[in-house]
C-alpha positions in Angstrom: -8.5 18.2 8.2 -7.6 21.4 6.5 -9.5 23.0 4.6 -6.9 24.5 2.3 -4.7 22.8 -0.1 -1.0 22.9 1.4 2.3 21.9 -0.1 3.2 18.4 -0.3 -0.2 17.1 0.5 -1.8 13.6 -0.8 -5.3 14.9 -2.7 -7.6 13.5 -5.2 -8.3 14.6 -7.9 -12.1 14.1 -9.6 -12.1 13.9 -13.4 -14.8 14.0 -15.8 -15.0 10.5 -16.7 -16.0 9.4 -12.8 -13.0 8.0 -12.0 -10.4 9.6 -9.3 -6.5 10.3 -8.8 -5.0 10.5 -6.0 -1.6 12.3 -6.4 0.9 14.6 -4.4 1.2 18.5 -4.3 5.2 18.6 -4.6 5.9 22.6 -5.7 7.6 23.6 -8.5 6.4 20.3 -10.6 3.9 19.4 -13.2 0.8 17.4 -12.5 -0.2 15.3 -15.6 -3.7 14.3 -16.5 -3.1 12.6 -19.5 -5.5 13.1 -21.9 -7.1 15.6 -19.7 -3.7 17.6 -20.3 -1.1 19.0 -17.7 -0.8 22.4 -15.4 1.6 23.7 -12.7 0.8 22.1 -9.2 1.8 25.3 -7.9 -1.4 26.8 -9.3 -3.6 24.7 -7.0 -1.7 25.5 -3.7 -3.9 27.7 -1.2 -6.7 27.2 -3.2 -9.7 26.0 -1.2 -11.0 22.3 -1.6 -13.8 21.0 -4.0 -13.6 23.9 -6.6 -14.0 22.8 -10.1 -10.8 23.8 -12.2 -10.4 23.9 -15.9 -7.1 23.6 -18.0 -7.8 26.1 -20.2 -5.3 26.2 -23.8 -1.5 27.0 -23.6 -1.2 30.5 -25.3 2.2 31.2 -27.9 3.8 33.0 -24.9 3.6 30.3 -21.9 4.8 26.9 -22.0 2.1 25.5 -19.3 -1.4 25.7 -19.1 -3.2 27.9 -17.0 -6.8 27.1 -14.7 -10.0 28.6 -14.6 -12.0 27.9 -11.8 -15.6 27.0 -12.7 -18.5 28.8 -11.3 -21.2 26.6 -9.9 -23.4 28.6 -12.5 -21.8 27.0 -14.9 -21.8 23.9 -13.6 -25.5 23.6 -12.7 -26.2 25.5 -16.0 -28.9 22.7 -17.0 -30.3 21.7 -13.7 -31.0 26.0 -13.3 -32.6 25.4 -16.6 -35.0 23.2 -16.0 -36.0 24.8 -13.0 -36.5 27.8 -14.9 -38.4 26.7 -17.1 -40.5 24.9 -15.2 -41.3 27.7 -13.4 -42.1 29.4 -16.5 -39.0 31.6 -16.8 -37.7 30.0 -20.0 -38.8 27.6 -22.7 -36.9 25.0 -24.1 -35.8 26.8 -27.4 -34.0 29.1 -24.9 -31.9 26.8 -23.9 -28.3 26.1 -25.1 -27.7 22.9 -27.1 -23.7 23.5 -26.2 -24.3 24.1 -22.2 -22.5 21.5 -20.7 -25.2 19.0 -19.1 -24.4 16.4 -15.8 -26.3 13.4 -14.7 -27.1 11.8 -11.7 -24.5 9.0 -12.1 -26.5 5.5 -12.6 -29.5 6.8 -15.0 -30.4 5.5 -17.7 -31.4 6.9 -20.9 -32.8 5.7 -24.3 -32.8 6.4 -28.3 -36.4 5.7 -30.0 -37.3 6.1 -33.1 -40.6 7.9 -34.5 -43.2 5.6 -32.9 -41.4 5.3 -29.9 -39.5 1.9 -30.1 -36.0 2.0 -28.6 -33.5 1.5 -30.7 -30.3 1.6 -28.5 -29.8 1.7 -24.8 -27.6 4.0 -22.8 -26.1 0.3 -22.1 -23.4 0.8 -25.5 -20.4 3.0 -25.2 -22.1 5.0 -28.4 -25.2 5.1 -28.8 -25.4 6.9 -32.2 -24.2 5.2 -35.5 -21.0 6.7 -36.7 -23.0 6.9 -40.1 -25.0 10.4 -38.8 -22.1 12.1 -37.4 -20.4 14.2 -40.1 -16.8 14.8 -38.5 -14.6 11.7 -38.9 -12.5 10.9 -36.5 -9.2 12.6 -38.2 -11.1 15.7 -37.9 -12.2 15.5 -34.4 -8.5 14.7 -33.5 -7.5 18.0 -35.5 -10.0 19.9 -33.2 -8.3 18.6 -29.8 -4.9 20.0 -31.4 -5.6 22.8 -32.2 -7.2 24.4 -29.0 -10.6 23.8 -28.4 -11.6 25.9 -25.4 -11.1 23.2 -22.9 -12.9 20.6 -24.5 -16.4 23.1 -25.1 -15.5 23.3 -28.8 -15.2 20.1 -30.4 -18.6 18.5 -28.3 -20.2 22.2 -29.8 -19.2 21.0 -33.1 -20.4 17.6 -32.3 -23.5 18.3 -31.5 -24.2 20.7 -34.8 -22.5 18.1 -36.4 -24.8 15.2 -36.0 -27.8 14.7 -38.7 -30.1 13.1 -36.5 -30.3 14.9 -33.4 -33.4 15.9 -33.6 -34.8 12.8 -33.3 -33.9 11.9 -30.1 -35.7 12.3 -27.3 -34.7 15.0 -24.2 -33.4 11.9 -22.2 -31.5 10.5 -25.3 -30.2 13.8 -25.8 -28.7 14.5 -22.4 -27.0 10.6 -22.4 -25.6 12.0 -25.8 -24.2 15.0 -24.2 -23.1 13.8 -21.4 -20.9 10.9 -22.8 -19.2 13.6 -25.3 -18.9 15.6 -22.4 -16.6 12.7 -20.5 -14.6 12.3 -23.0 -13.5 15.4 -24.4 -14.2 18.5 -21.0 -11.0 19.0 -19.5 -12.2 19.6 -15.8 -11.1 18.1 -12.5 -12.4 18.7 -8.4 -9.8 18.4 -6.0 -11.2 16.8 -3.1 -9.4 15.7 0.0 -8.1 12.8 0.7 -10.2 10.9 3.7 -10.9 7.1 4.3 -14.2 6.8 2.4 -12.2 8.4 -0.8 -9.3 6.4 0.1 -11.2 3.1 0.3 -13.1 3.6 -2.9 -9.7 4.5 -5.0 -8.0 1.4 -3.6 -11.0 -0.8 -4.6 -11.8 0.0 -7.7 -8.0 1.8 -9.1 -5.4 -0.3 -7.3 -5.2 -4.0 -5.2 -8.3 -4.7 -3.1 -6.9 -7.5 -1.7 -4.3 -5.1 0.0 -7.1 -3.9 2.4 -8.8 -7.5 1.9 -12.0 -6.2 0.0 -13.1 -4.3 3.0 -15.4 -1.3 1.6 -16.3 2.3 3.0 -19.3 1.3 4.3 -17.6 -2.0 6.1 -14.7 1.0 7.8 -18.0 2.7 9.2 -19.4 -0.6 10.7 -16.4 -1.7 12.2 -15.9 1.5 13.9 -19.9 1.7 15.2 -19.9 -1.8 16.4 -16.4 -1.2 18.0 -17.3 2.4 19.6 -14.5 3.7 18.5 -14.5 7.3 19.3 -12.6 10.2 21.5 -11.4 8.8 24.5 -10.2 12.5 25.8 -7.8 15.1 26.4 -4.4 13.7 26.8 -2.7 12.7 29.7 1.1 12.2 29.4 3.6 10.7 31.9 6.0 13.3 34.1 9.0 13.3 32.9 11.7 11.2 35.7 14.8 13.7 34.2 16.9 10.4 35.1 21.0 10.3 34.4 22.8 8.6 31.9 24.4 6.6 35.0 21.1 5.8 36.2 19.1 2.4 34.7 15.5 1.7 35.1 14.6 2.1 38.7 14.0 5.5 37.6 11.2 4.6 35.0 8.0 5.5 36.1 5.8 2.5 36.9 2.5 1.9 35.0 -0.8 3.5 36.7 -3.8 1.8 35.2 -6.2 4.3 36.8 -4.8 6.5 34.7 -4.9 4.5 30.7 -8.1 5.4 29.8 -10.1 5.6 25.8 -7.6 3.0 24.4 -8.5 0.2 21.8 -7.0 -3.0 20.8 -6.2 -3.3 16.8 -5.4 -6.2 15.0 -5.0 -4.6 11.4 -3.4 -6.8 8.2 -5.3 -4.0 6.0 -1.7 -2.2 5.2 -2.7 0.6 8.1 -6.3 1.5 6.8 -8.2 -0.1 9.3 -5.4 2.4 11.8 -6.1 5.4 9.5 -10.5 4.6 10.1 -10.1 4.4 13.7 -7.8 7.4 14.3 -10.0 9.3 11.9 -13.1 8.6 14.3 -10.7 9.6 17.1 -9.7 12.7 16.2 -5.8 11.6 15.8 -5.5 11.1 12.3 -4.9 14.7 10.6 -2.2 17.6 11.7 -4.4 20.7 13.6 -4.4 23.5 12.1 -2.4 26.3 14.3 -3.5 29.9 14.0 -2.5 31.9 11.0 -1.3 29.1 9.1 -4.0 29.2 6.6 -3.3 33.0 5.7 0.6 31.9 5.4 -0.2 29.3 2.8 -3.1 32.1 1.0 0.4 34.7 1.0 2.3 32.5 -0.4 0.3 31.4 -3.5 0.8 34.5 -5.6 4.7 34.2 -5.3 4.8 30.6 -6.2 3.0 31.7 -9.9 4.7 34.3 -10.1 8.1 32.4 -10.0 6.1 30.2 -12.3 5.6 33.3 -14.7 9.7 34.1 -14.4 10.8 30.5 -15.6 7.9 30.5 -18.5 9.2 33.5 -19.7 13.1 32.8 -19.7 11.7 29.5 -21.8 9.5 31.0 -24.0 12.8 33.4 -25.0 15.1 30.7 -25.4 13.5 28.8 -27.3 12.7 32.1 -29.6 16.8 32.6 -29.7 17.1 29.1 -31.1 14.8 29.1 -33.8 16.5 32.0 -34.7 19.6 30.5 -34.9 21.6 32.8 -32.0 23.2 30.9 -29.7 24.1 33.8 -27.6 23.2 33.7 -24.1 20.1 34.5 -22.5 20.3 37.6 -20.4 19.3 36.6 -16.7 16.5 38.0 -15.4 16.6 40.4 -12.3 16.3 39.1 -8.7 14.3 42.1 -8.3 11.8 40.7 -10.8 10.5 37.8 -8.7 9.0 37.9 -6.0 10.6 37.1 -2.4 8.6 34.0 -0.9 7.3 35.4 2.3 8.7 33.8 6.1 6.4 31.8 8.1 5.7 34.1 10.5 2.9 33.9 13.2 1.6 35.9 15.9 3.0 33.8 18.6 7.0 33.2 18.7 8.1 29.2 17.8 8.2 27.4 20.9 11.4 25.1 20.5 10.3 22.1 22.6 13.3 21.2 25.2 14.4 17.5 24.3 13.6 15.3 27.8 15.5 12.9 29.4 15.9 9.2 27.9 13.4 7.9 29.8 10.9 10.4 28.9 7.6 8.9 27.8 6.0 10.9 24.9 2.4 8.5 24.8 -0.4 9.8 25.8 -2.3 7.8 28.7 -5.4 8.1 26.6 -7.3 8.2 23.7 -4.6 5.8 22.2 -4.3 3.1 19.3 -2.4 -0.6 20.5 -1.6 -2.0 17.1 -0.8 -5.8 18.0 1.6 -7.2 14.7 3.6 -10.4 14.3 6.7 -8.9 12.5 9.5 -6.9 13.7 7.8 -3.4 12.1 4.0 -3.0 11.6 3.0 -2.9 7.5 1.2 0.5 8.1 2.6 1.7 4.7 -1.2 3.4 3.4 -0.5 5.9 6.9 2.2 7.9 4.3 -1.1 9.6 2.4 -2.0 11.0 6.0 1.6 12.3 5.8 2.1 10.0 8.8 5.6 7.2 8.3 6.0 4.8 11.1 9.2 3.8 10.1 11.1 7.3 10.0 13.5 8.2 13.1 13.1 12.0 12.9 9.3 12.4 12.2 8.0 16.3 11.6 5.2 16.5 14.5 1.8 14.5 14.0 -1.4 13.5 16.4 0.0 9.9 15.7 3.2 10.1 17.2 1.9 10.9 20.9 -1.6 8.1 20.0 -0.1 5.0 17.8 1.7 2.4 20.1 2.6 -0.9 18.7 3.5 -4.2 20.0 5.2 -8.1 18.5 2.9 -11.4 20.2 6.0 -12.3 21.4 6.3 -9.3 23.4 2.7 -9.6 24.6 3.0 -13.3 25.5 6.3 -13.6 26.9 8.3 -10.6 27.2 11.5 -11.8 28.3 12.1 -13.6 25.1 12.5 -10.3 23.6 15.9 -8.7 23.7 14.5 -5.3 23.6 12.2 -5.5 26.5 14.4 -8.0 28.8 18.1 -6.4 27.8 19.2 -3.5 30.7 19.3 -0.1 29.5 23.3 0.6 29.3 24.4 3.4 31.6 27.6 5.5 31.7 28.5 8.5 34.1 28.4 11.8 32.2 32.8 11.9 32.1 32.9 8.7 30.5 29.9 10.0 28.0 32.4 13.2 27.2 34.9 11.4 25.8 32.8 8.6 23.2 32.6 9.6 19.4 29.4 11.2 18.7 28.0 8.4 17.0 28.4 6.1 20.0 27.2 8.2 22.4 23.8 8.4 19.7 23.5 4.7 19.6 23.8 4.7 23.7 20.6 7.7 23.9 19.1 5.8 21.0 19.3 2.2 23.1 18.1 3.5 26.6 15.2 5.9 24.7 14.1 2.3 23.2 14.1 0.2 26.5 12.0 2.9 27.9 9.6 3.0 25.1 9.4 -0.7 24.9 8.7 -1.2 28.9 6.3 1.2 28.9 3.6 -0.3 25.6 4.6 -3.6 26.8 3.6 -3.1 30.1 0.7 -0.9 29.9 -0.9 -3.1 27.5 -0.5 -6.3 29.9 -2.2 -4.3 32.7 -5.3 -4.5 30.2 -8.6 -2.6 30.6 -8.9 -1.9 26.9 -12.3 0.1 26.2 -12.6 -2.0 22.9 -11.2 -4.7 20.3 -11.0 -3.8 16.6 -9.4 -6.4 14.4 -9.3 -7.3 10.2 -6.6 -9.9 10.1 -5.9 -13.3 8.2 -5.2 -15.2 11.2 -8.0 -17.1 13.1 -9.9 -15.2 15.0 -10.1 -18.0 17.9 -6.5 -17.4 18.3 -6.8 -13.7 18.3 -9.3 -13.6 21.3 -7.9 -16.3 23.4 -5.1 -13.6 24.5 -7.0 -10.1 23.9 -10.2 -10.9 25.8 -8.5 -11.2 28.9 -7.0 -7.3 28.2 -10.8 -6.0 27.9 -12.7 -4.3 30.4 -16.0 -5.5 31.3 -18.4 -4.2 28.6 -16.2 -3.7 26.0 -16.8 -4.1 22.6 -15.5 -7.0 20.2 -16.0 -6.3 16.5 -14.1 -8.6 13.9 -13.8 -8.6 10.5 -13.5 -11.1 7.6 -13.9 -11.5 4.3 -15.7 -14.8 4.5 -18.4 -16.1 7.0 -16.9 -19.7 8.1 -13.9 -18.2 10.4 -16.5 -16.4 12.2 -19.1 -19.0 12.3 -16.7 -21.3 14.4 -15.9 -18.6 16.8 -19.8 -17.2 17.3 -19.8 -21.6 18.0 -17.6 -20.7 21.4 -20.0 -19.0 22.8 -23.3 -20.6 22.3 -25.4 -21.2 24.6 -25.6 -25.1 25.0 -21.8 -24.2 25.6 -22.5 -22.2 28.0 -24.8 -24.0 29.8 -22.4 -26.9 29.8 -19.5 -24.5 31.8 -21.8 -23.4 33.9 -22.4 -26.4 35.3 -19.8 -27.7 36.1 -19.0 -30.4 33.2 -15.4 -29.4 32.3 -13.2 -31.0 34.8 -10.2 -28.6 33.9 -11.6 -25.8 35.4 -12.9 -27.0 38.9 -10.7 -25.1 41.7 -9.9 -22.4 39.6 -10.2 -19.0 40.2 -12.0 -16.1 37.9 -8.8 -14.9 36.6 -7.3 -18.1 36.3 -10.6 -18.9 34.1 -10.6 -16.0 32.1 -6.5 -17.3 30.9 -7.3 -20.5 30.7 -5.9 -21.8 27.7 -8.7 -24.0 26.1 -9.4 -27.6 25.1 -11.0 -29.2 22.2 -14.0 -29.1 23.1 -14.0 -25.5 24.7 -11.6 -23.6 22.7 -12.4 -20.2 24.5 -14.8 -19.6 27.7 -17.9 -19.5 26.8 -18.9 -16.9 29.7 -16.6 -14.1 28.7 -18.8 -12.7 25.8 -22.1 -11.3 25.1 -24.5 -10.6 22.7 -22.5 -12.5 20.3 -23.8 -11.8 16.3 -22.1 -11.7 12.7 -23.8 -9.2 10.5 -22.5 -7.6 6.7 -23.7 -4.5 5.1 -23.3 -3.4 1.7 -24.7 -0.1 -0.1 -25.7 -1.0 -3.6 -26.3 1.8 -6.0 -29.4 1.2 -7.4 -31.2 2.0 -11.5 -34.7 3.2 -10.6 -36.6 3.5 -14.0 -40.2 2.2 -14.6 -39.7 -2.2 -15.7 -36.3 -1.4 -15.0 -35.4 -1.2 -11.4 -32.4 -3.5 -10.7 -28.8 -3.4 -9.1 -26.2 -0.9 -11.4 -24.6 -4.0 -13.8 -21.2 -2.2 -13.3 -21.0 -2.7 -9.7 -17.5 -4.5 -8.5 -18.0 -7.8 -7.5 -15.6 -9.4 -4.7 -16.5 -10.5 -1.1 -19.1 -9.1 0.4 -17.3 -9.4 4.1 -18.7 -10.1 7.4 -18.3 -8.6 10.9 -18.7 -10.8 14.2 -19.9 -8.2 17.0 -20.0 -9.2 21.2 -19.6 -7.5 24.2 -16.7 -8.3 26.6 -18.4 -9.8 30.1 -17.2 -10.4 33.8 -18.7 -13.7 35.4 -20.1 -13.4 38.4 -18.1 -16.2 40.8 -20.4 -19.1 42.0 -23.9 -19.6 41.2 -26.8 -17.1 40.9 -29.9 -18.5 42.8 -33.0 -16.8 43.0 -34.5 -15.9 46.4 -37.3 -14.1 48.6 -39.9 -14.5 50.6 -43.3 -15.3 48.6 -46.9 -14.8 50.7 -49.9 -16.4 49.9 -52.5 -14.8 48.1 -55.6 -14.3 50.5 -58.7 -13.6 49.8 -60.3 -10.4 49.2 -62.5 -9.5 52.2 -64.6 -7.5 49.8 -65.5 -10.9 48.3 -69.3 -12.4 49.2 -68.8 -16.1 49.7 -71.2 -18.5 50.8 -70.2 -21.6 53.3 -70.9 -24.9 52.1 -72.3 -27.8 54.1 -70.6 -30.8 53.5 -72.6 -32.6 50.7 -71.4 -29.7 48.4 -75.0 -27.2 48.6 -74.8 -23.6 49.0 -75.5 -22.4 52.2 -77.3 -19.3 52.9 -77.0 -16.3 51.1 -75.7 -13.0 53.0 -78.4 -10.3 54.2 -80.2 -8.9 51.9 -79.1 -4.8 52.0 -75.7 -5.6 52.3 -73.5 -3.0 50.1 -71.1 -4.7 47.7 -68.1 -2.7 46.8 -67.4 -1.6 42.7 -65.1 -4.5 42.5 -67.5 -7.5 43.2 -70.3 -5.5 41.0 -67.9 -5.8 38.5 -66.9 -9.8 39.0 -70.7 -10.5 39.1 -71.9 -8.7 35.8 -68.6 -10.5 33.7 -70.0 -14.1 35.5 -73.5 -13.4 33.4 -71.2 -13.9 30.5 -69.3 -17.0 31.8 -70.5 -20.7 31.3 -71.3 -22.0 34.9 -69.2 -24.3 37.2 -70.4 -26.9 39.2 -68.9 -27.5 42.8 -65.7 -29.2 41.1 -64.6 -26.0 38.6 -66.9 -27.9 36.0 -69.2 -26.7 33.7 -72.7 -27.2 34.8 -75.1 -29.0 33.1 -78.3 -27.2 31.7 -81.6 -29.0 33.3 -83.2 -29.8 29.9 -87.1 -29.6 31.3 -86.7 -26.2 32.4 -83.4 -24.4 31.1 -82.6 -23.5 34.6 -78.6 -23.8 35.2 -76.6 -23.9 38.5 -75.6 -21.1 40.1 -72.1 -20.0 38.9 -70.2 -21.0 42.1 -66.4 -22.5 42.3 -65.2 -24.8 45.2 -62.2 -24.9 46.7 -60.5 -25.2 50.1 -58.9 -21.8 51.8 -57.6 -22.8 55.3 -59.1 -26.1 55.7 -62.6 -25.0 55.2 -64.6 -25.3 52.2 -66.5 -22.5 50.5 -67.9 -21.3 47.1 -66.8 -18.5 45.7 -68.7 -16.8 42.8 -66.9 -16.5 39.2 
């Protein structure tokens, strides 16, 4: 992204009230606010991004409006304030009533009245009855006409203006200044444009249903759950420098060794879903080349000044006729404006030599398949990013080597399509000599199509895909049952929709009592068939998909509220925009194993310890005679007999013993059982 504004670039543009534009930097034109007022976009050009700017008053002698750019002093004025005084710099009589004041965006403030009872919430547009405000509203609108320091004036007079200010409390106060402060500061932030921004402006300022509801945060879980991310440097495809009497034998054939970092998109979102992944791929804005920054900085200054020239010829025209003289205007000198400087760079332009008709110009990597049902792909929202799919000679952008896109019908059956199936024409380089120029364009045009077309078409057949990304209307069941087999093993599969039922059926598919039915062996239709076979096989009713092919299967949504944290009145912002919440089905492509997995080893018999003192039994079940007395015992049988003081005893059988009730005496705490065909007691 570059961090400079440039000539015809897509920005927005933050204005006071909250709400964004999102317009184009063409030179030499006017950029209108509307009420916020109108400047020269040629003011804005190499200026860095995020600065505040301020459309200061047209004076008598220009016929635009010139900016001021705001100093973050200024705008921080109250928050320095506070801090000051807090700190004991200040007091609160030292401050200035007209500073301009900002708010965290979602507070809330209130009006009370002498013993404290609110009276209005921030909740109403105006908090303040029109009664104890003495401008009317003819005079406020005089104000605005007649030049009121970009707004600063008229809230001034406002403020001194109103009878009852100070009865209002410091957080009544700043909600009063900061809603006069919307409506009449004419200030803007050009910001640039990226997909959160992008996302937010087409939810809330155009058609949401364009990008079916799908939010900022909803772009980000997509691309996490689908690991979208740089797949590495790019590898392109030698050039075969074939002849114009040569057909495709000279096409280089498909290496799959070689197609590495490449996702899967099924995108109905107008090209925004596209414009999220590239972003995350490193694809999606120009690079910046070395001195091009300082080019646009240089050229700046000449673009006001020609600015200047045409303001002033205006301004003395228009003098002339309210005059009366119709004479001509004397032209201005040549010499008077300055020359707009060359782009010129360290390094001489490298023309790149045009390559043969079969040249490939994809890269092998780090690519975008977008998979589309039409004859183009709707990627119309890729034009903010400067980026047109539909143009035939495109100025050079990461997207032209990284966006490939493919019909079903080409993925499904390719030689129904005329464009994949039809041989290239060929002519010997005489017979080319002697066609009209246009024929011989629509014969390079044809063969530079085939070779384009056979290459995506086949590279995406040959499959191992290192994800699948997809927002579409159609069912997802029918999405998966021909991209799953494209995926390598471990892949990810992330799925979007606005509502929860088409992904409920297909998180049904892969259940497990699904599962467990393939595995053994209760579908007819697939006994004698191979894993491949298996992994196209086409479905019944009862098994629409395999079962075995995915993983970790889940559906999952996420949505960031913004949140009004005041004492009794913590609760969701009311304003919020409603539509679907969306949901994302997330799974991990795997590769059955063939046949069955058993479990197997050798298992030994525990013996016993040798360490162990047991006694031999006769046969009537009596302990037999105790070892020798002296005998050392080892830590771990000390340890066994002091935890049996704390045991209940155990008869012959494992059983509790019973407690003689004349003397209290118990049995000794012995266990029975048989090790080797012999019987012995061994102590708890």
């Amino acid at each position: 992204m570059h961090s400079l504004i440039r000539p015809n670039a897509w920005v927005g543009l933050k204005l006071p009230s909250g709400s964004t534009k999102i317009i184009q930097i063409v030179p030499d034109t006017t950029i209108s606010l509307g009420k916020y007022g109108a400047f020269p976009a040629n003011l804005v050009l190499g200026r860095p991004y995020h600065l505040t700017f301020e459309v200061l008053d047209k004076t008598p002698e220009e016929a635009f409006s010139r900016l001021r750019i705001v100093p973050a002093s200024e705008l921080h004025a109250e928050v320095i304030a506070e801090e000051d005084e807090a700190e004991g710099k200040t007091t609160a009589e030292d401050r200035d009533v007209n500073a301009v004041l900002t708010a965290t965006e979602g507070e809330e403030f209130s009006l009370v009245d002498e013993q404290g009872n609110i009276v209005a919430r921030s909740g109403r547009e105006v908090i303040d009855d029109s009664a104890i405000q003495k401008l009317t509203h003819d005079e406020i609108e005089e104000l605005k006409r007649e030049g009121n320091n970009a707004g600063k004036d008229v809230i001034a007079k406002l403020m001194l203006s109103h009878t009852a200010l100070d009865q209002k409390t410091t957080f009544s106060l700043a909600k009063y200044k900061l809603l006069k402060t919307k409506k009449y500061i004419r200030r803007f932030q050009v910001i640039p444009i990226d997909v959160a921004t992008f996302a937010q402006w087409q939810l809330e300022e155009k058609d949401a249903s364009k990008i079916m509801d799908m939010r900022a945060e909803m772009f980000g879980l997509v691309g996490c759950w689908g690991n979208v991310h740089y797949g590495g440097e790019d590898s392109m495809i030698d050039d075969p420098h074939s002849r114009t009497d040569q057909g495709e034998e000279t096409c280089i054939p498909i290496q799959p060794d070689e197609l590495k970092g490449r996702w899967l998109v099924v995108d109905d979102t107008c090209g925004m879903l596209v414009a999220a992944m590239a972003e995350r791929m490193g694809v999606l804005y120009p690079k910046e080349e070395e001195g091009e920054d300082a080019t646009v900085v240089e050229q700046a200054p000449a673009r006001e000044a020609k600015q200047d020239v045409k303001t002033d010829a205006q301004t003395h025209n228009g003098t002339a006729q309210e005059n009366g003289d119709v004479d001509m205007v004397d032209v201005v000198p040549e010499t008077t404006v300055p020359e707009r400087p060359k782009m010129t760079t360290n390094k001489k332009q490298k023309v790149r030599p045009r390559g043969s008709d079969f040249a490939i110009p994809f890269s092998q990597t780090n690519t975008l398949t977008v998979i589309h049902s039409t004859s183009q792909p709707n990627l119309s929202l890729l034009n903010y990013w400067n980026f047109d799919i539909t143009a035939p000679n495109h100025p050079p952008h990461p997207l032209l080597n990284h966006l490939l896109n493919l019909t079903w019908l080409q993925l499904l059956k390719p030689e129904l399509d005329t464009s994949y199936s039809t041989e290239p024409p060929t002519a010997s380089a005489e017979e080319l000599a002697s066609w009209k120029p246009s024929r011989r364009g629509n014969f390079h045009r044809k063969r530079r199509r085939f070779a384009r077309t056979r290459y995506i078409v086949d590279s995406t057949r040959a499959g191992n895909f290192s994800g699948l990304v997809c927002a579409s209307s159609m069912d997802p069941i029918s999405i998966l049952k021909h991209t799953l087999p494209l995926l390598a093993g471990g892949a990810p599969v992330a799925i979007y929709s606005p509502s929860i039922e088409p992904l409920a059926a297909l998180a049904d598919c892969f259940s497990v009592p699904r599962r467990t039915a393939w595995t053994s062996g209760n579908v007819p239709e697939t006994v004698g068939k191979s894993l491949e076979e298996l992994e196209r096989w086409e479905g019944n009713e009862q098994f629409p998909l395999n079962p075995t092919l995915l993983q970790g299967v889940s559906i999952q949504t996420s949505r960031a509220r913004r949140w009004q944290v005041l004492p009794m009145r913590t609760h969701p912002l009311m304003t919020e925009r409603g539509g679907a919440d969306g949901y994302v089905f997330t799974a991990w492509r795997a590769k059955p194993a063939e046949g069955r997995v058993e479990a197997r080893g050798k298992f030994k018999k525990i013996q016993p310890s040798s360490s162990k003192k047991a006694a031999k039994i006769d046969g009537e079940g009596t302990p037999a005679e105790t070892p020798a007395t002296g005998e050392e015992e080892d830590s771990a049988t000390v340890g066994k007999r002091k935890r049996a003081d704390t045991l209940p005893p155990l008869d012959t059988e494992g059983t509790p013993a019973p407690e003689n009730a004349a003397t209290g005496d118990v049995a000794s705490p012995t266990k029975k059982r048989k090790v080797d065909g012999e019987a012995k007691v061994e102590e708890v």
